[in-house]
N, C-alpha and C positions, 0 to 999 in steps of 0.2 A: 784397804778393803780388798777382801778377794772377789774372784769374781763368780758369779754364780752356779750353783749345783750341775754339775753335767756339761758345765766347758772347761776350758782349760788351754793356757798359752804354750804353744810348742812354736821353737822358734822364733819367728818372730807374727806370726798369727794366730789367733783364735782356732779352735777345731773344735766343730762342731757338726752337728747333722743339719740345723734348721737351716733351709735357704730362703733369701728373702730376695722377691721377684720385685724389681723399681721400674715403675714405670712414668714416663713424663717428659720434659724437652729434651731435645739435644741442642747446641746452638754454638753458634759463633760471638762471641764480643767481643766489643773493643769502648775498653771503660778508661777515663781520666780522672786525675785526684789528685792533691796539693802532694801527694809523694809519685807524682808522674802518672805515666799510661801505657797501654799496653793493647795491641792493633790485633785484630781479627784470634784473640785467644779461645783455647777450649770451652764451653759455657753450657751452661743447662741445670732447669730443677734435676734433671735426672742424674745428670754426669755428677753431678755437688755429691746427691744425695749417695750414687753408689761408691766414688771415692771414699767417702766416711766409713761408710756400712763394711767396706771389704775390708777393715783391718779388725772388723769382730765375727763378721758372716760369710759364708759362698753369698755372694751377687749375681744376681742376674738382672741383666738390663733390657728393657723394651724400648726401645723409638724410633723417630725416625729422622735423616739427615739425608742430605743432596749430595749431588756427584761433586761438587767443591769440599767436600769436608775431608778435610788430609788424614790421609794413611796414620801421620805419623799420631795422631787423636785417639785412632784406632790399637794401636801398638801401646797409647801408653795407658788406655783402659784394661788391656789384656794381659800389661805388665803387672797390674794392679787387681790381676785375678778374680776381673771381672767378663764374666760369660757376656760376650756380644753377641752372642747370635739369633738375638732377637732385635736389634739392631735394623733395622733396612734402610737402602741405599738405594734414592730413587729420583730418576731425574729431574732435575732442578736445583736450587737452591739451599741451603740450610737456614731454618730460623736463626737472624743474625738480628742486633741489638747494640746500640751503641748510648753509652751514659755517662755522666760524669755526678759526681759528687762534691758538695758543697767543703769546707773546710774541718767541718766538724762531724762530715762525713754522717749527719742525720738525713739529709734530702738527697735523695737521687733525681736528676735530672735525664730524662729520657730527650735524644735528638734523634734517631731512627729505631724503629721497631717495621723489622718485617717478616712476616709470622712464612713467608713461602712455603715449602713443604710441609710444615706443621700444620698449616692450616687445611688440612685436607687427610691428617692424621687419625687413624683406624685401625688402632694397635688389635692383631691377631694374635692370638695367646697360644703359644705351643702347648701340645702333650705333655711335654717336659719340664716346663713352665708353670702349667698350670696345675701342677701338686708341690708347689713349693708352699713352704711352711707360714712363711709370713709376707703380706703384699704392703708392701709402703704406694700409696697414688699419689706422687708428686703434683705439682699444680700445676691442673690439665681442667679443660672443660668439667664439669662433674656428669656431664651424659658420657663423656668417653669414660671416667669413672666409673662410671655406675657398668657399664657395658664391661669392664675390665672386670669387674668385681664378679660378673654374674658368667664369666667365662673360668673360673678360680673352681679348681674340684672342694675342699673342705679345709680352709688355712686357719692354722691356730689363731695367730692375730691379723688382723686387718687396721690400716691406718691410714691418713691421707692428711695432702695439706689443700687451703686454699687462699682466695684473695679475697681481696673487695669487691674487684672487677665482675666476677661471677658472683659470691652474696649478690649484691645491688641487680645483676639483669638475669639471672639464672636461681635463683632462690626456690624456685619450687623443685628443680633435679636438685637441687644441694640438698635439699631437708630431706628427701629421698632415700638419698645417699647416706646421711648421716644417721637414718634409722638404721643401717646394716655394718657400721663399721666402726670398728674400735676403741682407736685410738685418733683424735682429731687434734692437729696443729693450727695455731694461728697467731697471728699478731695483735696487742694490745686493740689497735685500732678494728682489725674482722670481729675481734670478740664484739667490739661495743656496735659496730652494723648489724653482725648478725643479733643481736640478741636485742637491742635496742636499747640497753642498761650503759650507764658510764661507768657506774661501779664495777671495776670486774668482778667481785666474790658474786653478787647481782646476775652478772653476764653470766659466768662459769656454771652459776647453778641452773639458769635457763638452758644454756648452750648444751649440756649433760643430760636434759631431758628431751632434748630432741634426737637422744639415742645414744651417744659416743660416751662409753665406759669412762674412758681416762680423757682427759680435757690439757693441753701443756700451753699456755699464754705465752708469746716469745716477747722478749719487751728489750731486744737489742742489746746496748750498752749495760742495760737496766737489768740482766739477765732472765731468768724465766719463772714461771709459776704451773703448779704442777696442781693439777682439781680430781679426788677419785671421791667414790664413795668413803672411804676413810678420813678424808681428809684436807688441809692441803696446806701445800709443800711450795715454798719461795727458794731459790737459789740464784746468786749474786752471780754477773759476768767473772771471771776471767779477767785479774788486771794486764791487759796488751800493754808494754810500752809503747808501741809505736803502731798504729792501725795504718796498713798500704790503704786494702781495698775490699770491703766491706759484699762485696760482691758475694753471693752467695752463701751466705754467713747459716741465714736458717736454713736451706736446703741442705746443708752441712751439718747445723746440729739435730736435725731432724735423722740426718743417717746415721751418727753417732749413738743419740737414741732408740731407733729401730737396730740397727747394729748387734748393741750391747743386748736389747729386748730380745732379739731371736736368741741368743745362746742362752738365756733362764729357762727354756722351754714352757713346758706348764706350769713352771712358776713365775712366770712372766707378770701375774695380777697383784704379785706381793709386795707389799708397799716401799720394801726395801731393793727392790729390783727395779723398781721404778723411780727412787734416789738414783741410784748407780746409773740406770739409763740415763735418767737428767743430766749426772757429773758430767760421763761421758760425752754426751754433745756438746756442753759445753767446753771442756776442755779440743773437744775436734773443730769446734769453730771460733776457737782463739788463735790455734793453728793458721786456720784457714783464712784469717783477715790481716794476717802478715805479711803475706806477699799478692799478689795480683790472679787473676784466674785461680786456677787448681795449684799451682804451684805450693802453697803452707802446706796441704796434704800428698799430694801423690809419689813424695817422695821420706814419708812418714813412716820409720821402724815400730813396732809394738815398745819397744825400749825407750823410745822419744815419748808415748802415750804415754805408759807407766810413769815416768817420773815425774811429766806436767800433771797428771793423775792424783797421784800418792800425793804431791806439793798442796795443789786445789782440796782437796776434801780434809788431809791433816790440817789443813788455817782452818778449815770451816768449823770442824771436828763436827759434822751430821749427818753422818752415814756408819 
């Protein structure tokens, strides 16, 4: 499949005009799994999401981190040609996170969450920033959301992800929210909270009336489900041989997705550009569950993309 009207692989990147501005955690983990563990690594909705996004888009990243978060975190977002400098560095701590996973790597187990700096998080949107083309809201509060969105000059697409956590105590800024923007991400389980349906086709079709154009059901293993006005579109995980560490997996295919979406331009609503976006995430977070933290991606050529790419969609033949 090529890739859509008005981009184009040079090198080993994408080149395009649209920039897509990521805003949401930054953090520390230190995750454990039946293929080992890995102590105070790189982590974050945001970090996931703009590693993906930068091997199709300019990146720019919003958040915020503590005077502990190493240099060298910084150097390998910058290596990966991602604009930090909306980034702040402010004293204290960095939201840090510590989990392990079950054997079959469906349950994540949470032993420390502590949200420090984040929790006091009030992302200020540069001039610069704030004419980028498309805004991805990683999963963040939906009031800081909504604030981020209404600090945004006129962006072609707007998208976000969320949780449970917020549906269940935040529901009335999410529904907000959700009347202004896009493209909305979520997992099998947020569909059937927020919408109150078990069926997803059910859930999808409420969840789409509460505003969000395009609707994408992340379903794991199980891979995704894709809800437009046209239609809608199932696409199978990515067979991994061997799953490290599942960490980050959607913030990952959700960049892959936005990624791919910014370089369509304003064809970004067409049903076949929104196949190709789906591929592409998926394939960025087949990547991304092989090794532990950011490691499956940050060290990913456009050459490695292509060929898991062209592999995935040739078995599928549906794009």
């Amino acid at each position: 499949m090529s890739g859509c009207r008005g981009s184009r692989f040079s090198g080993s990147r994408f080149i395009m005009k649209n920039r897509i501005l990521v805003v949401g955690s930054v953090a520390i983990d230190s995750v454990s799994t039946v293929c080992g563990k890995v102590e105070k690594a790189l982590g974050g909705s945001a970090v996931y999401s703009s590693i993906a996004a930068s091997l199709f888009s300019p990146v720019r990243l919003v958040g915020v981190a503590g005077t502990d978060f190493p240099e060298k975190y910084v150097r390998l977002l910058k290596n990966k040609k991602v604009d930090v400098s909306g980034l702040e560095i402010v004293p204290g701590k960095t939201f840090f996170w510590k989990g392990s996973y079950d054997k079959d790597f469906r349950n994540a187990v949470s032993h420390d969450t502590q949200l420090n700096v984040f929790e006091t998080f009030n992302p200020k949107v540069s001039a610069g920033n704030a004419n980028c083309e498309v805004l991805f809201l990683a999963n963040i509060h939906p009031v800081i959301q909504l604030d981020v969105l209404g600090q945004m000059k006129n962006p072609l697409i707007t998208a976000c992800d969320t949780m449970n956590y917020w549906i269940s105590r935040e529901k009335k800024h999410l529904l907000r929210l959700l009347k202004k923007i896009d493209v909305l991400f979520v997992n099998e389980e947020e569909a059937r909270q927020l919408s109150g349906q078990h069926n997803l086709i059910k859930a999808a079709k409420l969840i789409r009336a509460m505003g969000p154009e395009v609707l994408v059901i992340k379903k794991g293993d199980n891979g995704a489900m894709l809800f437009t006005g046209s239609g809608i579109f199932s696409m199978p995980a990515y067979p991994v041989v061997k799953v490290a560490d599942p960490t980050g997996a959607g913030d990952t295919f959700a960049g892959g997705f936005m990624g791919f979406l910014a370089s369509c331009g304003s064809g970004w609503r067409r049903t076949d550009s929104l196949k190709k976006a789906m591929a592409h995430g998926t394939v960025m977070s087949s990547f991304n569950v092989e090794k532990f933290s950011v490691s499956g991606t940050c060290g990913l050529k456009a050459s490695d993309v292509r060929k898991r790419y062209a592999g995935y969609v040739g078995s599928l033949r549906i794009c």
